[in-house]
N, C-alpha and C positions, 0 to 999 in steps of 0.2 A: 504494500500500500504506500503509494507517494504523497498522494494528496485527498482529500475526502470533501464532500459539501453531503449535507444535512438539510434536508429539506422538508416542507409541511407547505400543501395548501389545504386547509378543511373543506373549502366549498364554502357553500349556503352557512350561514353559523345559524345552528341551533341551541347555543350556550352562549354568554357574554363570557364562559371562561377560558374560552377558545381565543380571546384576544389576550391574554396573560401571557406573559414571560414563559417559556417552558423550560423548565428547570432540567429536565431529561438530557432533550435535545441538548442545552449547556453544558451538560454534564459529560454529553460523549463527545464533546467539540474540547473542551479542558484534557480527556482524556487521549486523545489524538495527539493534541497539541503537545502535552509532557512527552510523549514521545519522538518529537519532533516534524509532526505528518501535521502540515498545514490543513484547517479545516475551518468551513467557513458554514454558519448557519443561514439559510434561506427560508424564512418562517411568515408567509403571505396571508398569515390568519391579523394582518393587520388593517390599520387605517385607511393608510396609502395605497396598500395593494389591494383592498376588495373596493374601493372607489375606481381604480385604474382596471379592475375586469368589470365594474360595474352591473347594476342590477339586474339589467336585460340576459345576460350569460350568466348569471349567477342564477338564475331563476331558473332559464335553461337546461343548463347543468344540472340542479336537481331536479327536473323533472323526465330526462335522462334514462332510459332503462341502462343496465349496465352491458357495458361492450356496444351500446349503439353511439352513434354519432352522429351530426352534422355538422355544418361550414364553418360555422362558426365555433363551435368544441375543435374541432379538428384543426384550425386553423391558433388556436391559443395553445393548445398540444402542442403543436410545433412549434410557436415561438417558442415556448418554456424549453424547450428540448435544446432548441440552439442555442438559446440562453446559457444553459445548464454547460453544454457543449463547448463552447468556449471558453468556459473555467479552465479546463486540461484535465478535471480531476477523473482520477480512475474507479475510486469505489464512491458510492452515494448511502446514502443511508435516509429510505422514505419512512415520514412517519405515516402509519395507516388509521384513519381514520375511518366513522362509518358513514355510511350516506354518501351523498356527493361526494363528499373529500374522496373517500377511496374509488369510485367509478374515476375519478380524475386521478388521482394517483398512480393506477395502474394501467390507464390509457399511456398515461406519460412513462410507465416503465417499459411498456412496450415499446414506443415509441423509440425512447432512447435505445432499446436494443434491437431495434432494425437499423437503426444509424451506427451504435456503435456496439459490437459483439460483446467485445473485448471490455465493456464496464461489469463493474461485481455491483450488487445493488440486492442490498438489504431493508424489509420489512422492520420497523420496530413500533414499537407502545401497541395502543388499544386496541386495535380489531387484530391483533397477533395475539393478545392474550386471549381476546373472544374465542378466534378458532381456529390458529396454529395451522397445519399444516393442511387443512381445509384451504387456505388459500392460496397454497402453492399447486393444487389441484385444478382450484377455480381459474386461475391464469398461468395455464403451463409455459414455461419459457420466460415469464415475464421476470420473476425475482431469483437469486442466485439463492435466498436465504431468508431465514427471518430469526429475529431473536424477542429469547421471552422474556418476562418477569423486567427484573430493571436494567439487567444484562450486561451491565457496566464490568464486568469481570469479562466479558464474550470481545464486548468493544478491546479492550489491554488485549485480550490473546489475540486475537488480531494484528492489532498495531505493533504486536512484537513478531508480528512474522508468523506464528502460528497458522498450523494445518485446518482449516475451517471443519474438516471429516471430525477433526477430534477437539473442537471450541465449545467449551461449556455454551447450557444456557442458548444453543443456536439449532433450528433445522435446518438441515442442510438441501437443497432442491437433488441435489448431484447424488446423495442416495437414496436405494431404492428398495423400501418406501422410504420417504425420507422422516424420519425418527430423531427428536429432541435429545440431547446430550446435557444430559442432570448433571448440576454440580455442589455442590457443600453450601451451606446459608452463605451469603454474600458479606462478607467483611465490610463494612459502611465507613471503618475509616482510613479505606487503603485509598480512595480515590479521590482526583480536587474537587473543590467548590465551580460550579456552573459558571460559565464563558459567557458574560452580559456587554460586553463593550460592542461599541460598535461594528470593530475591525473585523471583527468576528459573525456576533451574533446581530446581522443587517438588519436597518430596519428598528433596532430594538426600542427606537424611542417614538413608534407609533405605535408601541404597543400599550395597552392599559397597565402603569404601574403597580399591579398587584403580584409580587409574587411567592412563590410554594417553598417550602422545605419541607424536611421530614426528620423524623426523630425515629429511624429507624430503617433496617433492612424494608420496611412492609408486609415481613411474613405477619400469617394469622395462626392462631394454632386453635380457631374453632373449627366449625365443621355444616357450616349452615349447608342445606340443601340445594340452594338457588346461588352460590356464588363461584368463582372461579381464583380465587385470590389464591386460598391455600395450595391450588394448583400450581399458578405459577408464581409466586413466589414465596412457596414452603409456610412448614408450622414452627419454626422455630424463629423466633423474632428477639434479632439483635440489637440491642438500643446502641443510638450512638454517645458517645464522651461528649457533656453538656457543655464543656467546654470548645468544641469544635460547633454544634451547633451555635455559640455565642457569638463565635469567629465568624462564623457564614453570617449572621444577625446586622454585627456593626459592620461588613464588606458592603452588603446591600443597603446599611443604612448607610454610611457615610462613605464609599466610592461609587455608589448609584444614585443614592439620593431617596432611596424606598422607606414610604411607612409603613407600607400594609402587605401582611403576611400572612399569610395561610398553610397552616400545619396539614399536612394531606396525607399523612397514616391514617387508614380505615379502622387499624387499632392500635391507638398508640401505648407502649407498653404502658403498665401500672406505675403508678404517680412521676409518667414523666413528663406528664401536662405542668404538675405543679413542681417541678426541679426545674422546667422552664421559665416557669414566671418567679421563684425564687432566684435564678440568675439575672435573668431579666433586670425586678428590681434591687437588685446589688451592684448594675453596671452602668454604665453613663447612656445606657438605653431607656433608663425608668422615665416615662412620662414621653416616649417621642414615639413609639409604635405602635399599631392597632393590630389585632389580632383576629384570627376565628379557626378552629379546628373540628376535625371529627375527632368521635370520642362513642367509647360505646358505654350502653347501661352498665356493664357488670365490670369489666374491666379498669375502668376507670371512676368508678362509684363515688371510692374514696376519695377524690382529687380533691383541692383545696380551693372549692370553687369562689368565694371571694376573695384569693389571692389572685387568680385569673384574672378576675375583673379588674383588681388594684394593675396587674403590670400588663392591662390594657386588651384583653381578650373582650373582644364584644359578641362572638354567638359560638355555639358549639352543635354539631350537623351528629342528629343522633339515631342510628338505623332501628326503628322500632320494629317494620314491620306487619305487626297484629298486636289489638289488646287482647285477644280469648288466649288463656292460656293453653290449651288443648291445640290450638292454631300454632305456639309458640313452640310449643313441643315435638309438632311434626313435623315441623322444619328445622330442628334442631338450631334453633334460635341461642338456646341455653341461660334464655334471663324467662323470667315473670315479670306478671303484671304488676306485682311489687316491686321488686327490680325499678322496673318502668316511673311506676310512681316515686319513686324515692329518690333516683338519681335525678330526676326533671325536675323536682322540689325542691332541691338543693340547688342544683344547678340556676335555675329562675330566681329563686331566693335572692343570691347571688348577685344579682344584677345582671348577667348573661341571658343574651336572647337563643332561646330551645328552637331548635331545628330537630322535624321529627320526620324519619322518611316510612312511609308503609307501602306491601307488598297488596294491592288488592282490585280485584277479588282474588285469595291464591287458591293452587290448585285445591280442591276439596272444600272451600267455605262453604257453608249452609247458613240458609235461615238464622239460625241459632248463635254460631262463632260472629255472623255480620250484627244480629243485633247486640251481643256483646262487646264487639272493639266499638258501637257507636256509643253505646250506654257510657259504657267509661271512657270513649273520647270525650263525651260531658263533664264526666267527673275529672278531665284531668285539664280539662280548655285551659284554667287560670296560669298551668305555669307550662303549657305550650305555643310559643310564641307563631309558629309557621309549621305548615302540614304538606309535603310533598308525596305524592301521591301517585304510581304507575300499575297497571295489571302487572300479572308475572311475565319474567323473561325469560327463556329456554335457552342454556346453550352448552353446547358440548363441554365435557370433562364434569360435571356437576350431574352429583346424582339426580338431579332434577333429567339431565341431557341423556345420561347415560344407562340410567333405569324408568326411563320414563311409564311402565307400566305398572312399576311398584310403588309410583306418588300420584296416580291419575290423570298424567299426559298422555296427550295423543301427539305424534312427531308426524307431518306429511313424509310422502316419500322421497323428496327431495331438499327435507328441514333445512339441511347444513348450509347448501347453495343458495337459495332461495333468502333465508334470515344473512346471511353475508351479506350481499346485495339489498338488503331489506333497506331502503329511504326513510330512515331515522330521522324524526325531527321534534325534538322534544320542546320546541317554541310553539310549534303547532296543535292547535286543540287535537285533542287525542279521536275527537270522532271523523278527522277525514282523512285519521290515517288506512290506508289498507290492511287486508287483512293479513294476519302474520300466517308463518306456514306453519302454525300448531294452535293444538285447544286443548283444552283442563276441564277436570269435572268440575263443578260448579252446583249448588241446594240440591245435591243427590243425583243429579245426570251422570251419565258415563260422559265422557272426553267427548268420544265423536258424534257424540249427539251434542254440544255445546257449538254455534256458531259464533264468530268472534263477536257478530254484532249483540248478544247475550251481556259477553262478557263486559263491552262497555256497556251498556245499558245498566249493571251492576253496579259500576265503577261510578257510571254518571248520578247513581242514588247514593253511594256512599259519598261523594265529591259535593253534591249539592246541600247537603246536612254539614259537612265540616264548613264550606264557604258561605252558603247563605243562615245557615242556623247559628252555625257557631263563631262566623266569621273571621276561620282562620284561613289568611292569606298563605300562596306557594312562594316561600320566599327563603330562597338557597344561603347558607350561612355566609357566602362572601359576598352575598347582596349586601350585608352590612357592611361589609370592607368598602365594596365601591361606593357608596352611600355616603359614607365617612368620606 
């Protein structure tokens, strides 16, 4: 590898977090760089660059089946290609995104491999952890590789010359079948801090000043049914030295100029929310940052929730789920509805605004489990501040994906291809989306007697009691950050 560029266009944004700094991408541009492989980030999920493709193609493009095309698609593929082209660089590293972004994405990696063979062009972050080697299927030829989890150990082997057959952390397209190469939890404090300057990461100052860190590898070491984390990046979770995250804190506060931060471990180890805000206010950062993180019920129970507040944490994004415990249970959730109640009490108490996300309708609610999470959605209104709310999602490696007969999914025949390509747009009211390529039981039906339009119809009675009864707004924990 000589030289690398890093790239990301999302499309259509269907998140405002999609214009944030991305800390990843920084991460494998930092890590190229120590080794001396110029690398440059190209990251279009900004101001400048979705004004210069403009609505018209932007709209286009999502509405796009995947693999088709016209003049205009075709015709911005191939600027970005020569673009791209002109660099000299030999490996790229796309980030995959869902929806638009990745129909674009992977047009443009074809693209660039009819012009130029000889580029290596690796897949990484989100739709890689969705469905891994699913997508090296879905467009044969187009990527050499894709890497999982945070893969910052796959990027180093790399960059030191390493044999890609044998790169942690990487599937390789060249075997067959090609098969993910596991390796040990990820050491968090071998690698640098993320690549924010200009020179590097372009563009970076049209991007929305908020941005990520993490207080840990990202492993989980529960076991929910519906997610993919523990998959790809393991059950053992490594906290980092609080004093290196201190270091990354004052970089971005005082060599970038950043207030606002967002802690984005889905679970961050126990009490290391409040080993954060006890450095925090001990360091000449007390009083000039704002904060928000995920945090789960059980894990984090104990935290010291008005010290958070004191060294500046304004909401905390907290995966509920369901309130019926029977519901909680069989998703292996592993908190209750006590749980529930006690850390959100604390937490609001506090002065922290509660972000609460729920799974619904999931597979198998009834009558019974739905009038129960709304009963006590009542009982618990006062100290949840915001309700986010989606049906369930299906996807391989999750026993939900992978045993789907022994949770009450039904998988169409062509699940995998079909939800890859799926036009995701989580900005969009949920009833004009299409139908997904599977269904769940639902008040005692089997699966394939459930049609999707059912399941919103569910969703739209449980949505209409949280907003207009109980008036709790969809409002994501780093809405406060931008807000601030």
């Amino acid at each position: 590898m000589r030289s690398a560029l890093i790239y990301n266009l999302s499309g259509e944004l269907d998140d405002i977090s999609h214009l944030f700094p991305n800390e990843r991408l920084g991460r494998i541009a930092s890590i190229l760089q120590g080794h001396g492989i110029p690398a440059t980030i190209i990251d279009q999920a900004n101001h400048h660059d979705l004004q210069r493709l403009g609505p018209e193609y932007l709209k286009s493009l999502g509405e796009l089946e995947f693999g088709g095309t016209n003049s205009q698609h075709a015709a911005v593929v191939a600027a970005e290609a020569k673009a791209i082209l002109t660099r000299g660089v030999d490996t790229i590293f796309l980030n995959l995104w869902h929806g638009a972004g990745f129909t674009f994405s992977i047009a443009l990696a074809q693209h660039l491999r009819s012009l130029a063979p000889e580029l290596t062009i690796i897949g990484v972050r989100q739709k890689v952890d969705w469905f891994k080697a699913h997508i090296l299927r879905l467009a044969p030829g187009a990527l050499d590789g894709l890497i999982t989890g945070l893969g910052y150990d796959a990027v180093d082997f790399l960059a030191k010359g390493g044999a890609p057959a044998n790169c942690p952390n990487i599937i390789w397209a060249a075997t067959e079948p090609p098969r993910e190469n596991r390796s040990a939890p990820l050491d968090v404090e071998t690698f640098p801090l993320a690549s924010y300057t200009a020179d590097i990461y372009t563009n970076i100052t049209e991007k929305v000043p908020l941005h990520t860190i993490t207080l840990s590898n990202q492993a989980c070491p529960n076991r929910c049914v519906f997610c993919i984390r523990p998959e790809n990046y393991g059950r053992i979770n490594v906290k980092r030295d609080i004093q290196s995250v201190l270091q990354e804190l004052r970089s971005l506060r005082h060599d970038h100029g950043i207030r606002h931060v967002r802690v984005e471990d889905s679970t961050p180890p126990a009490g290391a929310l409040t080993e954060l805000a006890t450095a925090i206010l001990g360091s000449d950062l007390r009083g000039d940052m704002a904060f928000s993180a995920f945090a789960r019920m059980d894990t984090n129970r104990d935290e010291d929730f008005s010290l958070l507040h004191e060294a500046g944490f304004l909401a905390l994004f907290l995966g509920i789920e369901s309130l019926d415990d029977s519901n909680l249970k069989r998703i292996r959730k592993g908190i209750r509805y006590e749980d529930i109640c006690r850390t959100l009490r604390a937490a609001h108490a506090a002065g922290l605004k509660t972000v609460g996300s729920f799974i619904f309708p999931l597979p198998g609610e009834t009558e019974k489990t739905m009038q129960t999470t709304l009963c006590r959605l009542r009982e618990i209104r006062g100290d949840l501040d915001s309700l986010l709310v989606l049906p369930a999602g299906i996807y391989p490696d999750t026993p939900w994906g992978d045993a789907p007969e022994d949770h009450g999914v039904f998988l169409e025949e062509n699940f995998v291809e079909a939800f890859i390509t799926y036009p995701l747009k989580y900005l969009q009211p949920i009833h004009l989306w299409p139908p997904v390529p599977f269904t769940y039981s639902i008040m005692g039906r089997p699966a394939k007697d459930v049609p999707f339009t059912d399941i919103l119809k569910l969703y739209a009675e449980f949505t209409e009691v949280a907003r207009q009864e109980l008036g709790l707004p969809a409002v994501p924990d780093y809405y406060y950050l931008s807000a601030d």
